[in-house]
SESE-800511 format. One record per residue (C-alpha): residue number from 1; residue in three letters; x, y, z. Coordinates in nm, 4 decimals, padded with zeros to 6 digits, m for minus. Last residue first. Layout:
N
 resi resn        u        v        w
  NUM  Ala        X        Y        Z
...
This chain:
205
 resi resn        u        v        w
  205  Unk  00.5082  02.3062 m03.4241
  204  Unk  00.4831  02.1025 m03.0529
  203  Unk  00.2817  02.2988 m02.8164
  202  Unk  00.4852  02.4403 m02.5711
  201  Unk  00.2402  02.6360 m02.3290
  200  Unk  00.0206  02.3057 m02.3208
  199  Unk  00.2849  02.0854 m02.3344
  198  Unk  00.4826  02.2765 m02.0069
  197  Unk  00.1045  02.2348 m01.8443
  196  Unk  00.0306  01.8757 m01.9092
  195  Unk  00.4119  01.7943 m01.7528
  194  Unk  00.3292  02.0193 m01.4576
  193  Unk m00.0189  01.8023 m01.3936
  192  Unk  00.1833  01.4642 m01.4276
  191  Unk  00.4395  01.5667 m01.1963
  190  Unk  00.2127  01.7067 m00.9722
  189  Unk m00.0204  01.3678 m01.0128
  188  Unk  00.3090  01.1374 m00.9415
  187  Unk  00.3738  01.3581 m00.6279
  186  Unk  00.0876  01.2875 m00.5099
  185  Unk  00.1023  00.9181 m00.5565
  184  Unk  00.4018  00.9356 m00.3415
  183  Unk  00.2273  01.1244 m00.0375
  182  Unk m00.0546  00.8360 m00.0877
  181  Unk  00.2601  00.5698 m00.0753
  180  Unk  00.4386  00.6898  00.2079
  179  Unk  00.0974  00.7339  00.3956
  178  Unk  00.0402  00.4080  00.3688
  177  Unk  00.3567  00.3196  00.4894
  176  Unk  00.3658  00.5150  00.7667
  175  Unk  00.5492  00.8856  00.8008
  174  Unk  00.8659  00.9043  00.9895
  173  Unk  01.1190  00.8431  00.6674
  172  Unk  00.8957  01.0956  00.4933
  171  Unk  00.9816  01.3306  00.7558
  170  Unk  01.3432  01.2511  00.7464
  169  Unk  01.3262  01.2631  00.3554
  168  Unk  01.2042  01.6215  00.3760
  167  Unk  01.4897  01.7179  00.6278
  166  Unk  01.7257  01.5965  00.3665
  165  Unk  01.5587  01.7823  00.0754
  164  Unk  01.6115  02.0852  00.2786
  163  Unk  01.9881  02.0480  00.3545
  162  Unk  02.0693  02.0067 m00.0225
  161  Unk  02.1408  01.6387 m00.0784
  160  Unk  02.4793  01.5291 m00.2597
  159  Unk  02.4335  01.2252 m00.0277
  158  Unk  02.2744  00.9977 m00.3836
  157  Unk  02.6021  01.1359 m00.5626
  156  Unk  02.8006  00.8549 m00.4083
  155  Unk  02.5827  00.5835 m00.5252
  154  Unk  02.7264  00.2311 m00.4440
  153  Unk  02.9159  00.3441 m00.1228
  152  Unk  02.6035  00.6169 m00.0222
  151  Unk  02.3343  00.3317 m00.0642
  150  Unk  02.5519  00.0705  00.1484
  149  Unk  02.5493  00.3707  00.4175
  148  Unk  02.2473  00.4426  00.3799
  147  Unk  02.1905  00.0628  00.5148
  146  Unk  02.0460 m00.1716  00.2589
  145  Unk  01.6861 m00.3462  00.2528
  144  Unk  01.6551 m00.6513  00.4010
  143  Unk  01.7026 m00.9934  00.1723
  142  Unk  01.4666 m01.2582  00.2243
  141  Unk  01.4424 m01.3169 m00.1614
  140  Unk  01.0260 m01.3387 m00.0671
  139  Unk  00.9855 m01.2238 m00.4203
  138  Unk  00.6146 m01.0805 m00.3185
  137  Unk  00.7843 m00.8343 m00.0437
  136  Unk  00.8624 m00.5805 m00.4001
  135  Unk  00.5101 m00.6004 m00.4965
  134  Unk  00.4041 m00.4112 m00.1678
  133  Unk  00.2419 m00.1103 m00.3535
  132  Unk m00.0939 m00.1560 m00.1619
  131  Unk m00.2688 m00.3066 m00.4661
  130  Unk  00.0089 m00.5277 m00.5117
  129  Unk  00.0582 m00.6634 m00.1793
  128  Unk m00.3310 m00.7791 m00.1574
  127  Unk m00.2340 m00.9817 m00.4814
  126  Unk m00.4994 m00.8991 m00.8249
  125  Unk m00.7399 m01.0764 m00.9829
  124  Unk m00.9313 m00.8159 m01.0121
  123  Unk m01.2835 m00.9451 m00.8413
  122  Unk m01.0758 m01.1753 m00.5820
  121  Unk m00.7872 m00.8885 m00.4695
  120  Unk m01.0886 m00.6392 m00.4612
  119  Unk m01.2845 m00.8986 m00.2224
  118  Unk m00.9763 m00.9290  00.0120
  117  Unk m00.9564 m00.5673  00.0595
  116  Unk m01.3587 m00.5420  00.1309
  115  Unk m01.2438 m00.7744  00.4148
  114  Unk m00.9111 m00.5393  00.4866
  113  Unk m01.1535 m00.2229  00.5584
  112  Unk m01.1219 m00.0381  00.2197
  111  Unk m00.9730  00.3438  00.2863
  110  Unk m01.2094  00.6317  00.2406
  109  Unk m01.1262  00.9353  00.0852
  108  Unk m00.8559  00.7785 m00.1370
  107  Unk m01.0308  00.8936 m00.4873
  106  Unk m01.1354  00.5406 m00.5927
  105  Unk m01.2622  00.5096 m00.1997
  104  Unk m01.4702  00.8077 m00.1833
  103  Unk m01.6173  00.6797 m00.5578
  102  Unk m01.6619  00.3468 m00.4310
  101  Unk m01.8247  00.5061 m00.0942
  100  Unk m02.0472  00.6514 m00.3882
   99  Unk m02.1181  00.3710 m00.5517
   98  Unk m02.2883  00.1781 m00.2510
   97  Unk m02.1368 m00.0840 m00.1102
   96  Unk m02.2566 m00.4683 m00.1297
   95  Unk m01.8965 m00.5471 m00.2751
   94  Unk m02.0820 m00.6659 m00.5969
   93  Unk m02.2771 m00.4106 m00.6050
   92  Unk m02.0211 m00.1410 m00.5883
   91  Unk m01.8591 m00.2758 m00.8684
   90  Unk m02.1706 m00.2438 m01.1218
   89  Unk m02.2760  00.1225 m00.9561
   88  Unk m01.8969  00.1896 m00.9832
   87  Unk m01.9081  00.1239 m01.3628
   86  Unk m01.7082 m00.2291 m01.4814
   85  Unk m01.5134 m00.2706 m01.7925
   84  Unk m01.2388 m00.5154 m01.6070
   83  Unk m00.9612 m00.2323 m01.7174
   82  Unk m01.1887  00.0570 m01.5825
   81  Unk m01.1951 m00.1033 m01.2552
   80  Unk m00.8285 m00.2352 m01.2399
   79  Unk m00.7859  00.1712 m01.3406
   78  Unk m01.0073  00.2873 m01.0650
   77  Unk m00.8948  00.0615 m00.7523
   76  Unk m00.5093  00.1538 m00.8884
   75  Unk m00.5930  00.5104 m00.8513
   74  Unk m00.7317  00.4261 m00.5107
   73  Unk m00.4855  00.2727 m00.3855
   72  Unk m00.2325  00.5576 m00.4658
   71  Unk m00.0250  00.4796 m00.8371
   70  Unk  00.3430  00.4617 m00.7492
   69  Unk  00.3404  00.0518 m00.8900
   68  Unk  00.2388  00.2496 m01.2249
   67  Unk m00.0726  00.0305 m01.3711
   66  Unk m00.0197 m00.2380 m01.6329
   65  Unk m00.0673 m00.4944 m01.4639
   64  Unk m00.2168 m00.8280 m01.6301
   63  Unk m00.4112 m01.0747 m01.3699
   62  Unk m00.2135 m01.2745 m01.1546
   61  Unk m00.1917 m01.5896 m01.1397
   60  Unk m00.2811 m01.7542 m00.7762
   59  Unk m00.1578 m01.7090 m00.4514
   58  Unk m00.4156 m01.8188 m00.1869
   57  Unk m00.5441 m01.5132  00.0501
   56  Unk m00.5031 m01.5731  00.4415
   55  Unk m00.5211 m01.2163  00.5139
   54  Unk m00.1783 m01.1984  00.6605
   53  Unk m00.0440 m01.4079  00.3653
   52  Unk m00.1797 m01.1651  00.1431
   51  Unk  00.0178 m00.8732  00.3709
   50  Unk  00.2804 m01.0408  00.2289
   49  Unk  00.5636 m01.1669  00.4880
   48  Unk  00.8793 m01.0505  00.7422
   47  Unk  00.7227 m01.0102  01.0048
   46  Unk  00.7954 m00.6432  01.1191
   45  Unk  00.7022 m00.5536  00.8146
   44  Unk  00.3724 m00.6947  00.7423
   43  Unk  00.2401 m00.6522  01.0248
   42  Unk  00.3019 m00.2465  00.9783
   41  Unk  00.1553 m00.2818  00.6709
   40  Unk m00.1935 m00.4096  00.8335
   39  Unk m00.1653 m00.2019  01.0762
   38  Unk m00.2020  00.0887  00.8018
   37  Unk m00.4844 m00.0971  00.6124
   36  Unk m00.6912 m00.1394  00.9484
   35  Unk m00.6867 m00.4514  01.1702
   34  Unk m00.9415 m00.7265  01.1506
   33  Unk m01.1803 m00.8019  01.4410
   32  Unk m01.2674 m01.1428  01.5827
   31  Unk m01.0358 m01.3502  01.3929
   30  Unk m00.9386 m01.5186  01.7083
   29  Unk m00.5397 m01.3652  01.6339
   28  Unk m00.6748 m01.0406  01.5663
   27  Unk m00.9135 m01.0197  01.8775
   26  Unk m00.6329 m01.0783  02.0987
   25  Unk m00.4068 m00.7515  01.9480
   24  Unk m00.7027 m00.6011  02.0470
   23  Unk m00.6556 m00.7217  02.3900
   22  Unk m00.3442 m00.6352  02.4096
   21  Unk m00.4415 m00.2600  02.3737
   20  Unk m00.2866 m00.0993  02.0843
   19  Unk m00.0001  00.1345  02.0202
   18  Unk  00.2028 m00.1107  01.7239
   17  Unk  00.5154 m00.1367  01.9195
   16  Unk  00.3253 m00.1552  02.2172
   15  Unk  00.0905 m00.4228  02.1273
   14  Unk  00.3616 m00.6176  01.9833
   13  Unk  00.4981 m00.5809  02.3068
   12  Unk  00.2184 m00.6948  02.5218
   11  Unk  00.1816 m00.9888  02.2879
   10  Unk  00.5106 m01.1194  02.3298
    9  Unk  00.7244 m01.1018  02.0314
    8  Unk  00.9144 m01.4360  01.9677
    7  Unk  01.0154 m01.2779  01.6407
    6  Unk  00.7505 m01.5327  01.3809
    5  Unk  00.4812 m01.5051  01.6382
    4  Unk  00.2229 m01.5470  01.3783
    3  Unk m00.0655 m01.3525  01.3438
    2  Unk m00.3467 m01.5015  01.2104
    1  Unk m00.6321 m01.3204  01.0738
Protein backbone atom coordinates (compact mmCIF):
# COMPACT_ATOMS: atom_id res chain seq x y z
CA UNK A 1 0.00 0.00 0.00
CA UNK A 2 1.11 3.40 -0.72
CA UNK A 3 0.52 6.13 1.31
CA UNK A 4 0.87 9.31 -0.08
CA UNK A 5 1.92 12.35 1.73
CA UNK A 6 -0.85 14.30 0.15
CA UNK A 7 -0.92 16.99 3.76
CA UNK A 8 2.82 17.17 4.19
CA UNK A 9 2.23 14.91 7.30
CA UNK A 10 5.38 13.68 8.73
CA UNK A 11 5.43 10.21 9.54
CA UNK A 12 5.68 10.60 13.28
CA UNK A 13 2.49 12.49 13.12
CA UNK A 14 0.53 10.43 11.03
CA UNK A 15 1.54 7.87 13.40
CA UNK A 16 0.15 9.82 16.18
CA UNK A 17 -2.93 10.82 14.75
CA UNK A 18 -3.63 7.31 13.85
CA UNK A 19 -1.87 5.69 17.47
CA UNK A 20 0.75 3.57 15.81
CA UNK A 21 4.37 3.15 16.00
CA UNK A 22 6.26 4.87 13.07
CA UNK A 23 7.54 2.03 12.17
CA UNK A 24 4.33 0.48 11.31
CA UNK A 25 3.37 3.31 9.57
CA UNK A 26 6.96 2.17 7.60
CA UNK A 27 5.78 -1.17 6.84
CA UNK A 28 2.64 0.33 5.02
CA UNK A 29 4.41 2.40 2.69
CA UNK A 30 7.06 -0.90 1.73
CA UNK A 31 3.98 -2.95 1.41
CA UNK A 32 5.18 -5.05 4.13
CA UNK A 33 2.03 -5.23 6.24
CA UNK A 34 -1.43 -3.85 5.34
CA UNK A 35 -3.49 -1.90 7.81
CA UNK A 36 -6.84 -3.10 9.22
CA UNK A 37 -10.40 -2.08 7.79
CA UNK A 38 -10.73 0.73 10.43
CA UNK A 39 -7.17 2.33 9.49
CA UNK A 40 -7.96 1.83 6.42
CA UNK A 41 -11.02 4.48 6.68
CA UNK A 42 -9.21 6.59 8.67
CA UNK A 43 -6.57 6.89 5.51
CA UNK A 44 -9.03 7.50 3.64
CA UNK A 45 -10.22 10.54 5.28
CA UNK A 46 -7.63 12.38 6.20
CA UNK A 47 -6.44 12.08 2.49
CA UNK A 48 -8.83 12.97 0.75
CA UNK A 49 -9.26 9.54 -1.67
CA UNK A 50 -11.08 5.96 -2.07
CA UNK A 51 -9.96 3.52 0.06
CA UNK A 52 -9.67 1.61 -3.67
CA UNK A 53 -7.08 3.92 -4.47
CA UNK A 54 -5.37 3.01 -1.13
CA UNK A 55 -5.36 -0.58 -2.15
CA UNK A 56 -4.17 0.07 -5.53
CA UNK A 57 -7.48 -1.43 -7.16
CA UNK A 58 -8.22 -0.25 -10.99
CA UNK A 59 -11.71 1.31 -11.46
CA UNK A 60 -13.69 -0.61 -13.63
CA UNK A 61 -17.72 -1.00 -14.20
CA UNK A 62 -19.37 -1.84 -11.65
CA UNK A 63 -21.49 -4.64 -11.18
CA UNK A 64 -25.44 -3.93 -10.48
CA UNK A 65 -26.29 -2.71 -6.75
CA UNK A 66 -29.10 -3.18 -5.51
CA UNK A 67 -28.21 -3.51 -1.84
CA UNK A 68 -29.15 -0.60 0.85
CA UNK A 69 -25.79 1.60 1.03
CA UNK A 70 -26.76 1.21 5.24
CA UNK A 71 -26.39 -2.53 4.84
CA UNK A 72 -23.16 -3.69 7.47
CA UNK A 73 -20.26 -5.35 5.47
CA UNK A 74 -21.26 -8.30 6.03
CA UNK A 75 -24.85 -8.01 4.91
CA UNK A 76 -23.60 -6.65 1.73
CA UNK A 77 -20.81 -9.78 1.62
CA UNK A 78 -24.11 -12.07 1.80
CA UNK A 79 -26.42 -10.46 -0.63
CA UNK A 80 -23.40 -9.84 -3.50
CA UNK A 81 -23.04 -13.60 -2.55
CA UNK A 82 -26.49 -14.69 -2.98
CA UNK A 83 -26.82 -12.33 -6.10
CA UNK A 84 -23.61 -14.15 -7.93
CA UNK A 85 -25.47 -17.69 -6.94
CA UNK A 86 -22.57 -18.81 -4.94
CA UNK A 87 -22.79 -21.07 -1.37
CA UNK A 88 -20.13 -20.11 1.25
CA UNK A 89 -18.37 -23.51 0.76
CA UNK A 90 -18.15 -22.25 -3.19
CA UNK A 91 -16.96 -18.58 -2.03
CA UNK A 92 -14.89 -19.65 0.60
CA UNK A 93 -12.84 -21.62 -1.81
CA UNK A 94 -12.09 -19.26 -3.87
CA UNK A 95 -10.71 -16.90 -1.08
CA UNK A 96 -8.81 -20.09 0.30
CA UNK A 97 -10.99 -19.63 3.65
CA UNK A 98 -12.97 -21.92 5.06
CA UNK A 99 -16.90 -21.44 5.07
CA UNK A 100 -17.25 -20.88 8.33
CA UNK A 101 -14.87 -17.74 8.75
CA UNK A 102 -17.26 -16.76 5.61
CA UNK A 103 -20.12 -17.29 7.73
CA UNK A 104 -18.24 -15.17 10.87
CA UNK A 105 -17.51 -12.68 8.32
CA UNK A 106 -21.22 -12.55 6.46
CA UNK A 107 -22.51 -11.95 10.02
CA UNK A 108 -19.68 -9.18 10.99
CA UNK A 109 -17.84 -11.46 13.46
CA UNK A 110 -14.79 -11.28 11.74
CA UNK A 111 -13.70 -8.38 9.62
CA UNK A 112 -11.81 -9.25 6.03
CA UNK A 113 -8.06 -8.33 6.31
CA UNK A 114 -7.79 -5.62 3.31
CA UNK A 115 -6.11 -8.52 0.88
CA UNK A 116 -9.20 -10.77 1.27
CA UNK A 117 -10.92 -7.09 0.75
CA UNK A 118 -9.39 -6.72 -2.55
CA UNK A 119 -10.44 -10.31 -3.63
CA UNK A 120 -14.29 -9.55 -2.71
CA UNK A 121 -14.05 -6.24 -4.79
CA UNK A 122 -12.56 -8.73 -7.87
CA UNK A 123 -15.15 -11.80 -7.38
CA UNK A 124 -18.30 -9.14 -7.16
CA UNK A 125 -17.34 -6.76 -9.15
CA UNK A 126 -17.75 -4.41 -6.76
CA UNK A 127 -15.42 -0.86 -5.53
CA UNK A 128 -13.56 -1.32 -2.09
CA UNK A 129 -15.56 2.09 -1.16
CA UNK A 130 -18.75 0.52 -1.84
CA UNK A 131 -18.63 -2.42 0.21
CA UNK A 132 -17.53 -0.26 3.16
CA UNK A 133 -20.36 2.35 2.57
CA UNK A 134 -17.85 4.93 1.08
CA UNK A 135 -19.85 5.44 -2.27
CA UNK A 136 -20.30 8.99 -1.51
CA UNK A 137 -15.91 9.65 -1.72
CA UNK A 138 -16.31 7.79 -5.31
CA UNK A 139 -17.57 11.32 -7.00
CA UNK A 140 -14.29 12.83 -6.03
CA UNK A 141 -16.48 16.49 -6.28
CA UNK A 142 -13.77 17.60 -3.69
CA UNK A 143 -16.29 19.21 -1.71
CA UNK A 144 -16.06 18.70 2.40
CA UNK A 145 -18.90 18.04 4.16
CA UNK A 146 -20.88 21.14 5.73
CA UNK A 147 -20.49 22.72 9.11
CA UNK A 148 -23.69 22.20 11.58
CA UNK A 149 -23.98 25.30 11.24
CA UNK A 150 -24.61 25.19 7.26
CA UNK A 151 -26.95 22.09 8.25
CA UNK A 152 -28.92 24.22 10.92
CA UNK A 153 -29.33 27.43 8.15
CA UNK A 154 -30.71 25.03 5.42
CA UNK A 155 -32.71 22.79 7.91
CA UNK A 156 -33.85 24.65 10.86
CA UNK A 157 -35.89 21.84 12.34
CA UNK A 158 -32.71 19.46 12.09
CA UNK A 159 -31.53 21.45 15.97
CA UNK A 160 -35.08 20.72 17.27
CA UNK A 161 -33.12 17.77 19.11
CA UNK A 162 -34.32 16.54 22.48
CA UNK A 163 -31.26 16.66 24.86
CA UNK A 164 -30.86 12.83 24.69
CA UNK A 165 -30.77 12.37 21.03
CA UNK A 166 -28.03 15.05 21.09
CA UNK A 167 -25.81 13.26 23.48
CA UNK A 168 -26.42 10.09 21.25
CA UNK A 169 -25.14 11.86 18.15
CA UNK A 170 -22.01 13.05 20.18
CA UNK A 171 -21.19 9.50 20.83
CA UNK A 172 -21.82 8.45 17.41
CA UNK A 173 -19.85 11.49 16.29
CA UNK A 174 -16.78 9.80 18.50
CA UNK A 175 -17.19 6.35 17.26
CA UNK A 176 -14.99 5.22 13.93
CA UNK A 177 -16.18 4.79 10.78
CA UNK A 178 -16.59 1.31 10.80
CA UNK A 179 -18.22 1.31 13.69
CA UNK A 180 -20.58 4.15 12.37
CA UNK A 181 -21.66 1.95 9.79
CA UNK A 182 -22.12 -1.56 11.90
CA UNK A 183 -24.09 0.70 14.64
CA UNK A 184 -26.11 1.93 11.44
CA UNK A 185 -26.79 -1.43 10.07
CA UNK A 186 -28.25 -2.15 13.42
CA UNK A 187 -30.46 0.13 13.42
CA UNK A 188 -31.64 -0.87 9.85
CA UNK A 189 -32.34 -4.61 11.34
CA UNK A 190 -34.48 -2.93 14.45
CA UNK A 191 -36.28 -1.10 12.10
CA UNK A 192 -36.79 -3.93 9.93
CA UNK A 193 -37.60 -6.39 12.91
CA UNK A 194 -40.33 -3.66 14.45
CA UNK A 195 -41.80 -3.21 10.98
CA UNK A 196 -42.25 -7.38 10.74
CA UNK A 197 -43.80 -7.19 14.12
CA UNK A 198 -46.52 -4.10 13.66
CA UNK A 199 -47.53 -6.46 10.24
CA UNK A 200 -47.71 -9.34 12.11
CA UNK A 201 -50.16 -7.90 14.88
CA UNK A 202 -51.87 -5.84 11.97
CA UNK A 203 -52.46 -8.13 9.41
CA UNK A 204 -53.99 -6.46 6.51
CA UNK A 205 -58.08 -7.55 6.21
Amino acid sequence: MQVENEKSIYTEELATYLNLSTSTIGMYEQNRRSPDLDTLLQLAELFHVSTDQLLGIEPYEENDISEPSAFTLGQKIRCLREKEHLTQYELAQKLFLTPKMISFYEHDQRIPPADMLIKLTQIFHVSADYLLGLEYKNNHTGKTSPSWNEIVSLFPNVALLTDEEEELLKYYHSLSLMNKRWIVGQMVDLIKKGEKSTSIQNPKE
